[in-house]
KOLDREN-894242 format. One record per atom (N, C-alpha, C): residue in one letter; atom name; y, z, x. Coordinates in pm, whole numbers. Atoms other than C-alpha are relative to their C-alpha. Example, Ala and Ser with C-alpha at 12.3 -4.5 7.8 and 13.67 -1.06 7.14 Angstrom:
<rs>
A / N / -119 / 0 / 89
A / CA / -450 / 780 / 1230
A / C / 120 / 0 / 90
S / N / -119 / -6 / -82
S / CA / -106 / 714 / 1367
S / C / 109 / 73 / -77
</rs>
This chain:
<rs>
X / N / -76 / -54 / 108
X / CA / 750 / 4135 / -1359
X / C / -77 / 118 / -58
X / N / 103 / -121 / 16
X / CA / 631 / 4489 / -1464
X / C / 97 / 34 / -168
X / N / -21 / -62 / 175
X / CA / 667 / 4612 / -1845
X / C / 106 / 103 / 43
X / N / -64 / -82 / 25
X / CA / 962 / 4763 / -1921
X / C / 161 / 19 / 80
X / N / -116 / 70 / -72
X / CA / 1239 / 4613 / -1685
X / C / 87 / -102 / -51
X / N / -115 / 60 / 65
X / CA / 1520 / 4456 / -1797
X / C / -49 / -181 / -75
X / N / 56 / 155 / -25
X / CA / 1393 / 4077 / -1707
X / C / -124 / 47 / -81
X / N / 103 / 51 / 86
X / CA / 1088 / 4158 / -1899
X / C / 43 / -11 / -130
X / N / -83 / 9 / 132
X / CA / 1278 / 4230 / -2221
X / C / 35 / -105 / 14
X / N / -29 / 163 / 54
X / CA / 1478 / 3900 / -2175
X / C / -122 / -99 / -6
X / N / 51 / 78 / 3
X / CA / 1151 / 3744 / -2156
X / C / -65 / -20 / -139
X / N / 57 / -97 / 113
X / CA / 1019 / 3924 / -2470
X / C / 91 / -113 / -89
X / N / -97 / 46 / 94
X / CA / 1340 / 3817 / -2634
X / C / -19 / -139 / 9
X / N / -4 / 90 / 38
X / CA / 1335 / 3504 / -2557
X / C / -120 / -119 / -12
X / N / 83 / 58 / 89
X / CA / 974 / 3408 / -2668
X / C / -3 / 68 / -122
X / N / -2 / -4 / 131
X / CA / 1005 / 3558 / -2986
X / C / 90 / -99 / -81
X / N / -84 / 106 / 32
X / CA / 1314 / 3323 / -3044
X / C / -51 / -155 / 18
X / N / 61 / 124 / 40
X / CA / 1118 / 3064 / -2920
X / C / -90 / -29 / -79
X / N / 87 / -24 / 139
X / CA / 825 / 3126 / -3126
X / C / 58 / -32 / -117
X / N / -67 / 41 / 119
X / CA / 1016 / 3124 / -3419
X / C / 32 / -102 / -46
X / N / -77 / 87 / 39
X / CA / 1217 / 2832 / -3361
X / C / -104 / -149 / 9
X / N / 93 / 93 / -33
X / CA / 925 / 2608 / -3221
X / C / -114 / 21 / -94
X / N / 96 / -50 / 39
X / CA / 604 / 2757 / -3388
X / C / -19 / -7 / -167
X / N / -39 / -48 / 140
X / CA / 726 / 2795 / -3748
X / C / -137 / -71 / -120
X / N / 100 / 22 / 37
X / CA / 444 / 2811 / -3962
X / C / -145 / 35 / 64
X / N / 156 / 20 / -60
X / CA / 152 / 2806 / -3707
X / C / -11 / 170 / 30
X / N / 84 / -111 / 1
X / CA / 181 / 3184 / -3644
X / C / 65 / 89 / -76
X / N / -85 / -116 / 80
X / CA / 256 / 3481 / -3831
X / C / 132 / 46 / 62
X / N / -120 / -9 / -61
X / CA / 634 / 3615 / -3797
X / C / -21 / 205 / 46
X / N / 35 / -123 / 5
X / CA / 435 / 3970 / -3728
X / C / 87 / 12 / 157
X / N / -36 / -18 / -204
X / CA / 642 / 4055 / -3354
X / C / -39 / 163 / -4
X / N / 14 / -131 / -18
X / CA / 555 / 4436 / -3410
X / C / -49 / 17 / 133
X / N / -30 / -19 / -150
X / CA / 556 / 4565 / -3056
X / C / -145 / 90 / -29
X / N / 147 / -121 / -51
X / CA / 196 / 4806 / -2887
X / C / 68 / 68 / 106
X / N / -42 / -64 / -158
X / CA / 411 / 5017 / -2660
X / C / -112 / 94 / 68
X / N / 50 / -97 / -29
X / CA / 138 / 5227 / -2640
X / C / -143 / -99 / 115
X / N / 117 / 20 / -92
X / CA / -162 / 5003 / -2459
X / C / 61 / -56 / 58
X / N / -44 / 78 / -100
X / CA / -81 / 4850 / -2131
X / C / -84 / -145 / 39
X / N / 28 / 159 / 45
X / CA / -293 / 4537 / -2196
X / C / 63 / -93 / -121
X / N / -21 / 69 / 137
X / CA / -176 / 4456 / -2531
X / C / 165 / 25 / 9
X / N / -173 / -23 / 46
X / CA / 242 / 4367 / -2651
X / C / 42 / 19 / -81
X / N / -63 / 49 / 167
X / CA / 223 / 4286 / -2967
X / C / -137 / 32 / -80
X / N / 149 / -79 / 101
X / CA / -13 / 4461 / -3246
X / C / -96 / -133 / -42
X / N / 88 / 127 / 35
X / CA / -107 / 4065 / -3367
X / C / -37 / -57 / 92
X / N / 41 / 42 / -72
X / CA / -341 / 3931 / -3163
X / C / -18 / -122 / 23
X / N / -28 / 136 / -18
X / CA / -266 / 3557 / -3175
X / C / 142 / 33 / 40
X / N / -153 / -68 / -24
X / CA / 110 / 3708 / -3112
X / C / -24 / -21 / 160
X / N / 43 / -81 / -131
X / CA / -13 / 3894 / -2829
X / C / -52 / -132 / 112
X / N / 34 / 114 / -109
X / CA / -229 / 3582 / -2657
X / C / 97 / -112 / 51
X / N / -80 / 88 / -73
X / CA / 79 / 3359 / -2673
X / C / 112 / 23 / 81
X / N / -137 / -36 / -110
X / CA / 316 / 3585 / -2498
X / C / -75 / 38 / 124
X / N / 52 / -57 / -57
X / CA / 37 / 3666 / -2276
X / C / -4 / -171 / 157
X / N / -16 / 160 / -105
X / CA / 63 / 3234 / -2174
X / C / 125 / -28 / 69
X / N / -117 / 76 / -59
X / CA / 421 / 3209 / -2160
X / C / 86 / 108 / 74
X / N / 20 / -64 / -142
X / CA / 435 / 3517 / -1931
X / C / -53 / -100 / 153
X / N / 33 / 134 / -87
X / CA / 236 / 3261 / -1735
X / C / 90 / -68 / 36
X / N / -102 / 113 / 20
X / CA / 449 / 3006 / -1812
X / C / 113 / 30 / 80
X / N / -122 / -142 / -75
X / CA / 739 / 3237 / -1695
X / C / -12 / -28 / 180
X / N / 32 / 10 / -159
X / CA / 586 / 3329 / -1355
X / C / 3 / -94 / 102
X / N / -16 / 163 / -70
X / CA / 512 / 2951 / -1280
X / C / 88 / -60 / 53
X / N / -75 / 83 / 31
X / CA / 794 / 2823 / -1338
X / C / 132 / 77 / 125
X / N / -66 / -49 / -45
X / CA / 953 / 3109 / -1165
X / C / -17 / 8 / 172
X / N / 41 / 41 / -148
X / CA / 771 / 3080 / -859
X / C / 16 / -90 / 70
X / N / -8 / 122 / -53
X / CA / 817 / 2709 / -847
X / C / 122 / -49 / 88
X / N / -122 / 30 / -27
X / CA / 1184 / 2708 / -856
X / C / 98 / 141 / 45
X / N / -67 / -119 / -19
X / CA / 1333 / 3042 / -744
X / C / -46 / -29 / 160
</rs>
């Protein structure tokens, strides 16, 4: 999945929704986007490390069953 493709946006979208709906409380509701570095997604860096797992998560899951 490469930054900036359709499927990465729905993935985007739909951990911020999960975040939200699961998370509530444990992290800040900061989603401000880093379009500018190609390591980093998200300016908050607890943000940033958990979309960085469920990218992971993603791939796994996508590899397993696809």
């Amino acid at each position: 999945m490469q930054r900036g493709t359709k499927e990465f946006y729905e993935v985007q979208k739909g951990f911020e929704k999960g975040v939200k709906d699961c998370f509530f409380g444990y992290m800040s509701g900061d989603f401000t986007k880093d379009d500018f570095n190609s390591s980093t997604f998200y300016a908050n860096g607890e943000v940033n490390a958990a979309f960085w797992f469920y990218m992971a998560g993603y791939a796994a899951a996508k590899c397993e069953y696809q």
